[in-house]
DRENMITI-877167 format. One record per residue: x, y, z of N, C-alpha, C in turn; residue in one letter. Coordinates in steps of 0.02 Angstrom, whole numbers, padded with zeros to 5 digits, always signed. Example, Ala and Ser with C-alpha at 12.3 -4.5 7.8 and 13.67 -1.06 7.14 Angstrom:
2
+00660-00284+00390+00615-00225+00390+00660-00165+00390A +00642-00112+00354+00684-00053+00357+00645+00002+00394S 
This chain:
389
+05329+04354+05444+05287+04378+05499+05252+04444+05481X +05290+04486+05450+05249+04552+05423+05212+04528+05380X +05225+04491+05320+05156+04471+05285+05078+04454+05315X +05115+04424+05391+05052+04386+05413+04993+04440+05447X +05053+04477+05493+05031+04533+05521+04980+04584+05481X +04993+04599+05408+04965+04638+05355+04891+04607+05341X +04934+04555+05323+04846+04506+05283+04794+04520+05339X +04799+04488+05390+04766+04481+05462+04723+04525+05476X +04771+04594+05471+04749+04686+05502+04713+04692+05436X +04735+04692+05389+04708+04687+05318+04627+04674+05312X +04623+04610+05331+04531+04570+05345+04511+04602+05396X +04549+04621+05454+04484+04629+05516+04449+04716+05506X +04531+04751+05483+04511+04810+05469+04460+04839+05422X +04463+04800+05355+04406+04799+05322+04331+04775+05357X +04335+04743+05390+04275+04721+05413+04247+04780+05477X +04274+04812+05523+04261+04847+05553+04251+04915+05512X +04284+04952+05471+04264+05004+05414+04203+04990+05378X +04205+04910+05345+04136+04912+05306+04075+04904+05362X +04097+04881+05431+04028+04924+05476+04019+04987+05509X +04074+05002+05490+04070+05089+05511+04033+05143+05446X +04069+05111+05384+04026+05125+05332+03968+05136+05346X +03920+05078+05335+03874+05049+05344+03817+05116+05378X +03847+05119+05424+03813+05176+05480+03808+05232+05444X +03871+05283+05413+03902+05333+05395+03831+05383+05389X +03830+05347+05331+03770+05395+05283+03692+05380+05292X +03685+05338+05341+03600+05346+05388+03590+05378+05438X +03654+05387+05477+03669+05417+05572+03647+05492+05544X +03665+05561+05475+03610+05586+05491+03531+05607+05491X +03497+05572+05444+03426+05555+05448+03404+05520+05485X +03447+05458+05547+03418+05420+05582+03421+05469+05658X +03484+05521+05651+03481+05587+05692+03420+05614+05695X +03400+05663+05641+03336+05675+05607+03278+05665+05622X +03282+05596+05619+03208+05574+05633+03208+05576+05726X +03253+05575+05776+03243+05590+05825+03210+05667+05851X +03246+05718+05820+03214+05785+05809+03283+05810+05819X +03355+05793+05794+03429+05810+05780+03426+05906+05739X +03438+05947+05764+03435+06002+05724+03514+06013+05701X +03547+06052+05647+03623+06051+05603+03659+06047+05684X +03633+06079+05731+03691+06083+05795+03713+06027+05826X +03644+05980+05824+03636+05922+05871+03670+05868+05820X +03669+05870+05746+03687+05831+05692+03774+05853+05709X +03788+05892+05722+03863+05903+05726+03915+05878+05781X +03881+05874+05852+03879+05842+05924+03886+05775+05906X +03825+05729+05886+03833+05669+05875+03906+05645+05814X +03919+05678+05773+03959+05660+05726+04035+05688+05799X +04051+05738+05808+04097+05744+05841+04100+05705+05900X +04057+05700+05941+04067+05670+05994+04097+05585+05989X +04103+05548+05926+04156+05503+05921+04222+05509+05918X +04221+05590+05877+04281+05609+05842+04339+05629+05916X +04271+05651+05952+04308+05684+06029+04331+05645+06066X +04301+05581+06092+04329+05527+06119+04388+05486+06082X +04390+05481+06026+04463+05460+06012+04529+05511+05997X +04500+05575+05983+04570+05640+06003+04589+05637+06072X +04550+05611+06122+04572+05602+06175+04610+05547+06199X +04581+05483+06168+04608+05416+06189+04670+05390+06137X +04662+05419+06074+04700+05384+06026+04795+05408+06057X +04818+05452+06061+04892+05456+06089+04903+05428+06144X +04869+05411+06186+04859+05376+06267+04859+05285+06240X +04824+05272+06197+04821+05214+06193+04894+05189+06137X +04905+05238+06087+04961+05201+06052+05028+05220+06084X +05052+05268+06152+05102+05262+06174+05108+05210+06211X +05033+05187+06254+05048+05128+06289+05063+05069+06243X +05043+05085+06194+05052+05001+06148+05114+05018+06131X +05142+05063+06134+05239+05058+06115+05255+05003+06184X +05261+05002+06230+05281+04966+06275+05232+04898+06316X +05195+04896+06285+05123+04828+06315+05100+04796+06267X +05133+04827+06209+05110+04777+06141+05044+04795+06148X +05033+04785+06056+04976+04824+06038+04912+04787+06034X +04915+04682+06037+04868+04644+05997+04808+04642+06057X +04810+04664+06121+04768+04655+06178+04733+04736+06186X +04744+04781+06122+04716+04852+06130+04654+04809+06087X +04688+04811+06019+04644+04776+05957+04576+04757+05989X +04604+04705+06016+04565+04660+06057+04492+04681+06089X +04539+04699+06147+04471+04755+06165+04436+04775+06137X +04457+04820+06109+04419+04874+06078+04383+04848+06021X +04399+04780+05994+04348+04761+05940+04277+04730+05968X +04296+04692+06040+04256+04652+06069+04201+04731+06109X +04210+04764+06136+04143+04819+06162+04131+04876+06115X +04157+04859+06044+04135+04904+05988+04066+04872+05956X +04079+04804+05944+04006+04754+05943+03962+04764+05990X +03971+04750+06054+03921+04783+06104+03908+04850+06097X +03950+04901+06071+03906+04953+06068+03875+04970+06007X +03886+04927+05938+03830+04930+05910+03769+04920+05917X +03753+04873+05980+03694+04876+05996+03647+04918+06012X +03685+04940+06054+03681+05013+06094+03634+05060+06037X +03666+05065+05979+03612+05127+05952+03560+05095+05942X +03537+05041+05926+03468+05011+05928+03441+05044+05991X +03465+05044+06028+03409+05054+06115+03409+05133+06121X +03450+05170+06075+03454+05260+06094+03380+05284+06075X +03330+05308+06117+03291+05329+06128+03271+05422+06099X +03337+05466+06114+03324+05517+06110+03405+05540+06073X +03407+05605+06046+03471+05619+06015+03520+05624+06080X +03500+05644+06152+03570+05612+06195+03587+05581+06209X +03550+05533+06220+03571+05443+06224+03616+05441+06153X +03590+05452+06091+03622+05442+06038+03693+05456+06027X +03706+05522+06068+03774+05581+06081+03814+05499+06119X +03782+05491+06174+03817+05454+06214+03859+05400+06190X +03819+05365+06165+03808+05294+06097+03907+05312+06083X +03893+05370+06037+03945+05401+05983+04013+05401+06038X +04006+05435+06081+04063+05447+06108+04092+05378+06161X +04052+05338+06175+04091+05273+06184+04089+05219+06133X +04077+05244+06074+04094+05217+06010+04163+05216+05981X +04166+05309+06006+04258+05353+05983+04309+05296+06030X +04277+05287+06092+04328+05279+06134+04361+05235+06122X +04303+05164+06124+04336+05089+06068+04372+05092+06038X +04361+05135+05954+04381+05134+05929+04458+05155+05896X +04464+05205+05947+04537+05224+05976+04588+05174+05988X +04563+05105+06003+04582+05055+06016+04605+05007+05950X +04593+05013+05922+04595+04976+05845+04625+05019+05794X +04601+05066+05771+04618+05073+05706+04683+05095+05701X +04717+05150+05748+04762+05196+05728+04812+05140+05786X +04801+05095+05810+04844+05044+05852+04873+05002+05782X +04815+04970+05728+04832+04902+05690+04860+04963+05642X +04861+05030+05635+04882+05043+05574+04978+05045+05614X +04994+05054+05668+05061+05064+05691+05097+04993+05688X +05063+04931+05697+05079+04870+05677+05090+04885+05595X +05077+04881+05546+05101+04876+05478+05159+04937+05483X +05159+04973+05508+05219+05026+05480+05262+05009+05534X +05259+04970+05576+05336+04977+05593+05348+04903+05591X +05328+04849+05543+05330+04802+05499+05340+04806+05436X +05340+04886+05408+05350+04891+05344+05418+04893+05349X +05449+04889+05276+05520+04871+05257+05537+04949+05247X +05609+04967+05262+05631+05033+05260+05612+05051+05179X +05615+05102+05166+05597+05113+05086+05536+05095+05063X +05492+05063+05072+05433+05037+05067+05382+05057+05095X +05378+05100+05132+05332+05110+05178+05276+05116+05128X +05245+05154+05073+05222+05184+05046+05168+05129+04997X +05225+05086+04990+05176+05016+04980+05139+04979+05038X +05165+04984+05099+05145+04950+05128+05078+04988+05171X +05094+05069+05177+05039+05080+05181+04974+05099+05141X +04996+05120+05078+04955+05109+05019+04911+05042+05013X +04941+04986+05045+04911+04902+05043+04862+04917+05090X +04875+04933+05157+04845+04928+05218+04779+04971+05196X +04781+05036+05171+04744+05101+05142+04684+05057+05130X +04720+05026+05095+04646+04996+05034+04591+04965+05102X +04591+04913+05146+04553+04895+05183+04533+04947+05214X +04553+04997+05219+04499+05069+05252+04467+05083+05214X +04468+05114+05157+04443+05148+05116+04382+05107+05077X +04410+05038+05049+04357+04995+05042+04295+04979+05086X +04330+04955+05141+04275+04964+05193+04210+05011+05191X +04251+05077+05197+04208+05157+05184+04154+05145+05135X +04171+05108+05058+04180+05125+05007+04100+05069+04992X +04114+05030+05020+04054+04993+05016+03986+04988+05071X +04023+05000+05135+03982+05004+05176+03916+05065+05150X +03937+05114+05134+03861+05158+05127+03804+05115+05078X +03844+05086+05005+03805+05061+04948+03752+05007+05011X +03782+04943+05041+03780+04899+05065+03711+04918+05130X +03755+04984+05172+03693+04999+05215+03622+05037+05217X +03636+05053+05125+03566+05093+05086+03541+05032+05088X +03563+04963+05046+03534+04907+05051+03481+04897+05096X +03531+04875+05153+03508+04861+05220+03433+04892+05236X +03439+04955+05245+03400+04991+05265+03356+05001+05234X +03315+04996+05161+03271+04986+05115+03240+04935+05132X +03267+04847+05157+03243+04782+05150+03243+04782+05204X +03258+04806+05262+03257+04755+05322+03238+04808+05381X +03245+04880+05362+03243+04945+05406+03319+04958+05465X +03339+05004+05483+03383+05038+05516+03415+05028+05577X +03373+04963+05597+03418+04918+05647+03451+04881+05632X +03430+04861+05578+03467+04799+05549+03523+04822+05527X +03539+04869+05510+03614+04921+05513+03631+04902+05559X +03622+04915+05627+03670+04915+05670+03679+04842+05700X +03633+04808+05692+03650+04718+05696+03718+04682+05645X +03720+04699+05593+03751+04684+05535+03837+04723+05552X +03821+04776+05582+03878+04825+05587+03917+04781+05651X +03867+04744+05696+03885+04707+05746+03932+04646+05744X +03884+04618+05722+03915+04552+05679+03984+04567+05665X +04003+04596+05614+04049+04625+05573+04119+04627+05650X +04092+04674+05682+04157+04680+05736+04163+04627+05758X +04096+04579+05768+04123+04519+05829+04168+04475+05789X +04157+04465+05726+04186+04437+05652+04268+04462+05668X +04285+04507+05676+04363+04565+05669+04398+04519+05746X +04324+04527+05806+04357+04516+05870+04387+04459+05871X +04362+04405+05828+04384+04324+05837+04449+04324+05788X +04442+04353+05730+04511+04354+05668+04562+04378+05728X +04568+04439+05759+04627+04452+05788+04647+04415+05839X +04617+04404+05884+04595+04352+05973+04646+04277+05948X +04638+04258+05883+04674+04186+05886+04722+04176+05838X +04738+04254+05767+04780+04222+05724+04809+04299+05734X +04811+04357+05776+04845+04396+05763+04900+04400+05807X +04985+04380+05783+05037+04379+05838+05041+04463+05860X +05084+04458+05906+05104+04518+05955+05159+04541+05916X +05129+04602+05906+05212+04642+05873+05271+04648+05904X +05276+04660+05965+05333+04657+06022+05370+04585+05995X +05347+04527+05974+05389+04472+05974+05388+04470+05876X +05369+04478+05849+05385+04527+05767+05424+04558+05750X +05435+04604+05787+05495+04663+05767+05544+04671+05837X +05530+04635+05878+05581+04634+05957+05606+04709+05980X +05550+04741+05971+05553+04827+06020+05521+04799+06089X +05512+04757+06129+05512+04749+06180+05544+04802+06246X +05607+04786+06231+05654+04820+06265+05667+04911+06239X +05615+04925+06218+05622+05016+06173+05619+05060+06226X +05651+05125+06231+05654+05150+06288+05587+05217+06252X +05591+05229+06322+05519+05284+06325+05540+05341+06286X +05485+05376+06262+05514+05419+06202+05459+05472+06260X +05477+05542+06270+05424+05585+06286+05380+05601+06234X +05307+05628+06260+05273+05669+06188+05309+05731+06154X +05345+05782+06216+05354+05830+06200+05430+05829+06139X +05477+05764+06154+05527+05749+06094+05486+05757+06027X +05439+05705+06033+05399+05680+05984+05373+05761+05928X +05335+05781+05973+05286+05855+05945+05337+05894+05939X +05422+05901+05947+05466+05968+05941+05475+05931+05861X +05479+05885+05841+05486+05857+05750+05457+05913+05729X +05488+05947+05675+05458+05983+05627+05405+05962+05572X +05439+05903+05551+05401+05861+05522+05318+05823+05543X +05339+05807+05625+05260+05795+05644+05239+05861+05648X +05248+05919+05670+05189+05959+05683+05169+05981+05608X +05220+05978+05553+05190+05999+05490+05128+05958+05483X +05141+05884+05482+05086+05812+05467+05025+05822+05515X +05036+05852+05570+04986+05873+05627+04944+05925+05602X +04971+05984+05583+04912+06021+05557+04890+06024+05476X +04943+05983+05420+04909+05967+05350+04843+05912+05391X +04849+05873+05435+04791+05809+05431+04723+05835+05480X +04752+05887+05516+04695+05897+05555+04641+05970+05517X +04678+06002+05497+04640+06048+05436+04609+06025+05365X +04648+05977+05355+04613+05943+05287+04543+05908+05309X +04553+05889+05388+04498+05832+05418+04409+05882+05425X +04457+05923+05451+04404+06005+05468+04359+06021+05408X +04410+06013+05334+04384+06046+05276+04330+05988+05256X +04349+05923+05256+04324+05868+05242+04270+05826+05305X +04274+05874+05361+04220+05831+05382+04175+05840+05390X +04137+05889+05349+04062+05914+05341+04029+05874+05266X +04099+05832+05249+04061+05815+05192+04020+05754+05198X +04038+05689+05234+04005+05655+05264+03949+05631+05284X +03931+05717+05344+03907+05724+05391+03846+05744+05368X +03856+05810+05287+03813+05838+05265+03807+05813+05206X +03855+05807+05175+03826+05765+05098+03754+05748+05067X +03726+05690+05126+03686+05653+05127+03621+05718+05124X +03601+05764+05173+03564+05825+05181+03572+05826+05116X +03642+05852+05083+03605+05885+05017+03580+05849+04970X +03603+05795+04939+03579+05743+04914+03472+05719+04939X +03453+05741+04993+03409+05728+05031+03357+05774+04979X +03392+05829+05012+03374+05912+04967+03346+05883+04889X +03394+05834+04862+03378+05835+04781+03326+05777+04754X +03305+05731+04837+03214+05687+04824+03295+05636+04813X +03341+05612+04829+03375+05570+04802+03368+05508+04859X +03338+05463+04867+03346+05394+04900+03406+05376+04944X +03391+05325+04995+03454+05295+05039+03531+05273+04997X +03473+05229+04956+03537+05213+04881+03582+05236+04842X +03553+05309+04824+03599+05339+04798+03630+05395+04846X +03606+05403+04898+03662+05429+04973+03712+05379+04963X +03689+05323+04983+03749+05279+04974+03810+05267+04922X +03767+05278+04845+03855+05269+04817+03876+05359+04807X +03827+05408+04825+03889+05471+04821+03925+05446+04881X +03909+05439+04918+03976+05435+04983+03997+05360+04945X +04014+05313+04940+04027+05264+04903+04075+05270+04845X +04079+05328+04802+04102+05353+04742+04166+05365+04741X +04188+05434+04793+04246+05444+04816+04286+05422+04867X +04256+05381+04904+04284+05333+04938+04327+05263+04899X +04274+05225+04843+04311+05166+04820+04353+05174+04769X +04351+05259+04746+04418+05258+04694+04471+05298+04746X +04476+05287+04805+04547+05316+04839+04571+05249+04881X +04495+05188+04870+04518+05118+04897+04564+05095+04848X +04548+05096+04769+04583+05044+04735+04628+05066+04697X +04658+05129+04716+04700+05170+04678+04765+05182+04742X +04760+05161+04809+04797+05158+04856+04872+05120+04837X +04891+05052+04839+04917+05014+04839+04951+05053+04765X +04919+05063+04711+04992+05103+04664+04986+05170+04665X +04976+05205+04689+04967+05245+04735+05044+05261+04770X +05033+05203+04815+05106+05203+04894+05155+05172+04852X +05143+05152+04798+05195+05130+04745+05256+05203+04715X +05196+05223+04710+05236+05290+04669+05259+05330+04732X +05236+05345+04807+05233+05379+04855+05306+05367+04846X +05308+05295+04847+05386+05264+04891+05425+05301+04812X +05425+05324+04766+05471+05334+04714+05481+05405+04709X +05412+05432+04711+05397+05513+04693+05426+05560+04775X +05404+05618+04747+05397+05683+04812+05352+05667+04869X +05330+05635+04910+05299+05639+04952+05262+05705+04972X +05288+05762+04994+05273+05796+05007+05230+05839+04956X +05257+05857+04861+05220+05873+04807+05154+05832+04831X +05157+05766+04839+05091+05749+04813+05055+05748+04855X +05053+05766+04929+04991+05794+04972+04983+05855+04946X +05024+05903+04932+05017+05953+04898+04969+05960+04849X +04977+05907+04794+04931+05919+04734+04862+05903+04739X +04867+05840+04804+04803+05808+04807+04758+05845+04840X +04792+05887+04889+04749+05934+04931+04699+05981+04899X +04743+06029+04863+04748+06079+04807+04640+06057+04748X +04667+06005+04716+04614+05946+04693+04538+05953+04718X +04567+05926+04790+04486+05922+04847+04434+05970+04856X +04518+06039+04875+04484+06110+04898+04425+06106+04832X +04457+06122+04770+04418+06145+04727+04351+06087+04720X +04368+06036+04716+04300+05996+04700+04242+06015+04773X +04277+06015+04825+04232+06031+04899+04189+06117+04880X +04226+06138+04856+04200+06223+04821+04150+06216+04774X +04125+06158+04729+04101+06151+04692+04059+06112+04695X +04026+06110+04752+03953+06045+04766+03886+06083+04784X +03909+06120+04817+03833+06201+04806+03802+06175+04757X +03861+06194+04694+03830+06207+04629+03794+06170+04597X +03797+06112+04619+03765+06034+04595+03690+06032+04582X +03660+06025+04531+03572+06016+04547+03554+05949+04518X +03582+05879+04520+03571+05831+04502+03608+05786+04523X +03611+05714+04521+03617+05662+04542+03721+05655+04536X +03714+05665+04453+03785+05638+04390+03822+05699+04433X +03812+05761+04429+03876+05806+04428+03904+05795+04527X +03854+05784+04570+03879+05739+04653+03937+05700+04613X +03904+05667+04586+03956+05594+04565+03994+05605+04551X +04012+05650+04488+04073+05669+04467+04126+05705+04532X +04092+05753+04569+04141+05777+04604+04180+05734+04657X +04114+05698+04658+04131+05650+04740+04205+05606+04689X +04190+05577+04633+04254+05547+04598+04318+05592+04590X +04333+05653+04595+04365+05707+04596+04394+05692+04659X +04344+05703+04718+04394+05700+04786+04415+05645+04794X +04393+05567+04764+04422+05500+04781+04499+05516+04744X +04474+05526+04689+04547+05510+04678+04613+05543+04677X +04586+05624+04711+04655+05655+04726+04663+05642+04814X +04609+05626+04826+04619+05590+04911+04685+05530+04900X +04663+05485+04849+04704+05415+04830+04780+05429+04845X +04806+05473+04776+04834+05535+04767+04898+05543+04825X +04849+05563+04885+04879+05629+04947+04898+05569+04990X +04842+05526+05010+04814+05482+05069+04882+05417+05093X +04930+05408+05033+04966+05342+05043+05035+05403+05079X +05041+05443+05020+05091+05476+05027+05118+05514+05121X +05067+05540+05142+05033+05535+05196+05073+05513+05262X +05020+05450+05254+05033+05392+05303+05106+05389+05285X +05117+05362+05247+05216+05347+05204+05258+05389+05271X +05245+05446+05238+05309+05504+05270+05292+05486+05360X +05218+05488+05353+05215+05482+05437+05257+05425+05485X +05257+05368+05441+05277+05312+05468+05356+05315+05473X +05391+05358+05428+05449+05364+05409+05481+05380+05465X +05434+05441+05485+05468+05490+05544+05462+05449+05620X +05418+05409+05626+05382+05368+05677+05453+05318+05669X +05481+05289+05629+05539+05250+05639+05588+05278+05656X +05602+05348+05624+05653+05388+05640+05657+05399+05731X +05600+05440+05738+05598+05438+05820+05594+05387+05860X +05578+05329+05847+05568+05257+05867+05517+05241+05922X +05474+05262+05909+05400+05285+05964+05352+05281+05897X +05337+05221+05863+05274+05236+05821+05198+05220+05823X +05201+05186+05880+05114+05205+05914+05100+05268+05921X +05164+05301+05952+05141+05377+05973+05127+05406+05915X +05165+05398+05872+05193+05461+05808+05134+05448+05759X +05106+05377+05759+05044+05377+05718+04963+05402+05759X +04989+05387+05829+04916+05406+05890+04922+05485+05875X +04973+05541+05858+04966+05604+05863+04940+05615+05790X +04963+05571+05740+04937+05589+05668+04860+05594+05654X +04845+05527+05704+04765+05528+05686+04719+05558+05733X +04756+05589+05781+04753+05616+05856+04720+05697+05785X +04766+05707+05752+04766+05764+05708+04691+05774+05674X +04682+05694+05645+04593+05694+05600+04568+05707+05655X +04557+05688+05702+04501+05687+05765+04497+05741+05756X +04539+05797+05791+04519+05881+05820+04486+05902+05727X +04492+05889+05687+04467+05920+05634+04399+05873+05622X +04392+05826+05639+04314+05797+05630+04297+05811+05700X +04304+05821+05759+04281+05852+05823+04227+05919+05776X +04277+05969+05758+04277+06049+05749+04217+06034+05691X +04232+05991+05638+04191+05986+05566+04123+06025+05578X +04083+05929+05597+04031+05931+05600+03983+05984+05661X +04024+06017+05705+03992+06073+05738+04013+06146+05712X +04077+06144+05672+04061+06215+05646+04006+06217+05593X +04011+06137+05529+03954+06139+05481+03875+06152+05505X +03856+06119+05567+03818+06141+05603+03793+06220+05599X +03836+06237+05611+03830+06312+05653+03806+06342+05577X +03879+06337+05539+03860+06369+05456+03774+06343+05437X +03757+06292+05428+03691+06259+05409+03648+06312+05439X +03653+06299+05509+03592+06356+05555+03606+06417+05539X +03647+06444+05511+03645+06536+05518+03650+06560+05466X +03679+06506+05400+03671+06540+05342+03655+06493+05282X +03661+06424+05300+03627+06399+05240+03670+06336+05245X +03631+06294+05205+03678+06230+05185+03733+06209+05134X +03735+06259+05096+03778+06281+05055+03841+06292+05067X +03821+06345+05129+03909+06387+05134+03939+06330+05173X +03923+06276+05202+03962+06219+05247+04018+06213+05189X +04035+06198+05127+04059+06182+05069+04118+06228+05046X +04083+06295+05054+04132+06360+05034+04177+06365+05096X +04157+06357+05131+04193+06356+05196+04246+06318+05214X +04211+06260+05187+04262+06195+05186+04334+06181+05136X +04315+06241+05103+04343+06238+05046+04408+06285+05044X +04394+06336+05100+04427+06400+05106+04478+06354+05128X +04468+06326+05200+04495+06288+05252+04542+06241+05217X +04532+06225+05179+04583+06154+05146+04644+06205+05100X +04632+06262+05075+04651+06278+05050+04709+06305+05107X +04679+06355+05143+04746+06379+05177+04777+06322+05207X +04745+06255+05227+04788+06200+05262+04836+06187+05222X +04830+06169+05149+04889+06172+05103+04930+06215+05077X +04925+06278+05099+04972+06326+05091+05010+06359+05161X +05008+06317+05216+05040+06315+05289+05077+06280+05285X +05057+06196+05256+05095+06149+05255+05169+06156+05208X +05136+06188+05147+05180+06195+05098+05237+06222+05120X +05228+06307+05167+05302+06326+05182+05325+06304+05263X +05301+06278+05295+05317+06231+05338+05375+06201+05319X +05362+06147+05249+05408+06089+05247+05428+06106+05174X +05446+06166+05167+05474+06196+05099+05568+06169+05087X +05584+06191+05134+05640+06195+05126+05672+06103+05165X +05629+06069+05178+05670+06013+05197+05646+05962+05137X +05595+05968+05101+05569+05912+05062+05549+05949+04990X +05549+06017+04975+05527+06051+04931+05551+06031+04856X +05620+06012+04871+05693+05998+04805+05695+05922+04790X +05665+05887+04869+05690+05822+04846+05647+05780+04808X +05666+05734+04768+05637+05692+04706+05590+05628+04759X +05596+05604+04795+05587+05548+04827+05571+05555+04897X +05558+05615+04947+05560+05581+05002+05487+05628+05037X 
């Protein structure tokens, strides 16, 4: 039954990422061309991020006790309808709008199907199993930009969001008839209510709470702005597409051994090292005046993302069994990216407007850095010595 459960979440999840992709790296020139200034470019990127920091812990505590396959559900079926939706956005607030009942959906799916595989994963294993799951995100990511430069060259910028459509209604039917209910999978039916405030006194989650939501902060101007600079260098939809494309598909296919080693090695070292990695490559994209050295860096952050990213999820899921509430314990983890892609794209904003497009980077860079040296003595003394966990 966990196999089935994996494969299943496996396909639909990829398919909803490679249309989220898809969007990524046009939403801000298709901003842009509305008359989007760095502030208004930062609103629209957060205002998804905002609606699911809000909905994502609300929706995976309820799926601890209502079962999770009728969140999925939902939320895959009016995520297609609201791809439509940006076809008809008229002005950058309609567009804002678009975004933030985009977040809300999507609150519904991702960080729900990722609590199905981990508390289906096998004790000791987690690290594979979320390293497996990894890969259909990241792939997704990983192709969707190449795929929606495509798009948007041959067919123009609706056809993005038709294709992105498709794609969910594609996810809505895979889950609707072959995905079973975890409640009758793993028989937590009968699980008693866990409070948030048990949950958030873990030392361990609030460490995972602020390594994921500061790393998200440092990392989510890259995205948002990338593409701008790349813009800056006369570089095409296409090659927007594989820099964001670059470091995305080597943290897709390096996942799975990856959560291999997670499940053997330090867990904790290797968010450590991977973090450490990013800062410096994120410090080092200013400097870029050509096409190759983007590439190179963007391959820098894939693969110490790869690296950090299984290890991660792993420990998270660990603790989520430990407390036995793991809708919640994964809804607060990703509850964590939100407030740092909320904050990203409107502090990069702000940096863009007042001092340049540059310092979004140095900034970003500072930020990742102290996030990994909080985390570090946070969880020094419970995971610092050990070989494996």
């Amino acid at each position: 039954m966990a196999d089935r459960i994996l494969k299943i979440l496996f396909i639909s999840t990829f398919a909803v990422m490679l249309g989220l992709g898809i969007i990524s790296p046009l939403m801000p020139i298709y901003a842009q061309n509305m008359g989007a200034t760095g502030i208004w470019l930062g609103l629209i990127f957060s205002g998804f991020s905002f609606s699911r920091f809000i909905f994502m812990p609300i929706v995976g505590k309820l799926s601890d006790h209502s079962g999770r396959k009728k969140y999925i559900v939902i939320g895959l079926f009016f995520s297609a309808v609201i791809s439509i939706l940006y076809t008809l956005a008229q002005s950058v607030y309609e567009l804002v709008g678009v975004r933030v009942l985009h977040g809300v959906f999507s609150a519904m799916v991702l960080p729900i199907a990722m609590a199905y595989v981990g508390e289906t994963s096998e004790d000791g294993s987690e690290g594979k199993s979320m390293g497996t799951y990894n890969i259909s995100l990241f792939l997704g990511m990983a192709s969707g930009p190449l795929l929606g430069g495509l798009i948007n060259e041959s067919f123009g910028i609706n056809a993005v969001f038709y294709v992105m459509a498709a794609l969910c209604t594609l996810s809505f039917f895979i889950n609707l008839f072959f995905l079973p209910d975890v409640r009758q999978a793993v028989h937590h039916s009968d699980r008693k209510k866990i409070r948030f405030g048990k949950i958030l006194s873990n030392r361990v989650v609030k460490a995972l709470f602020i390594y994921r939501s500061l790393n998200a902060l440092a990392r989510g101007g890259l995205m948002a702005f990338l593409p701008i600079v790349a813009a800056q260098l006369n570089l095409n939809s296409i090659h927007i597409g594989l820099l964001v494309s670059v470091n995305v598909l080597l943290t897709a296919v390096l996942q799975r051994r990856f959560g291999i080693l997670a499940d053997r090695l330090n867990k904790y070292m290797m968010m450590i090292t991977g973090s450490i990695a990013v800062s410096l490559a994120l410090g080092l994209i200013p400097l870029c005046k050509e096409f190759y050295t983007l590439m190179i860096l963007g391959a820098v952050i894939g693969l110490a993302s790869a690296w950090s990213m299984p290890a991660a999820t792993a420990l998270n899921v660990k603790i989520g069994k430990q407390i036995g509430s793991m809708g919640a314990t994964v809804g607060i983890f990703n509850t964590a990216q939100s407030i740092g892609m909320i904050t990203a794209p409107l502090l990069s904003g702000l940096i863009m407007d007042m001092f340049g497009l540059k310092f979004i980077f140095f900034v970003s860079s500072g930020i990742s850095i102290f996030g990994t040296i909080l985390f570090y003595f946070l969880l020094k003394n419970i995971y610092g010595k050990r070989k494996n966990e």
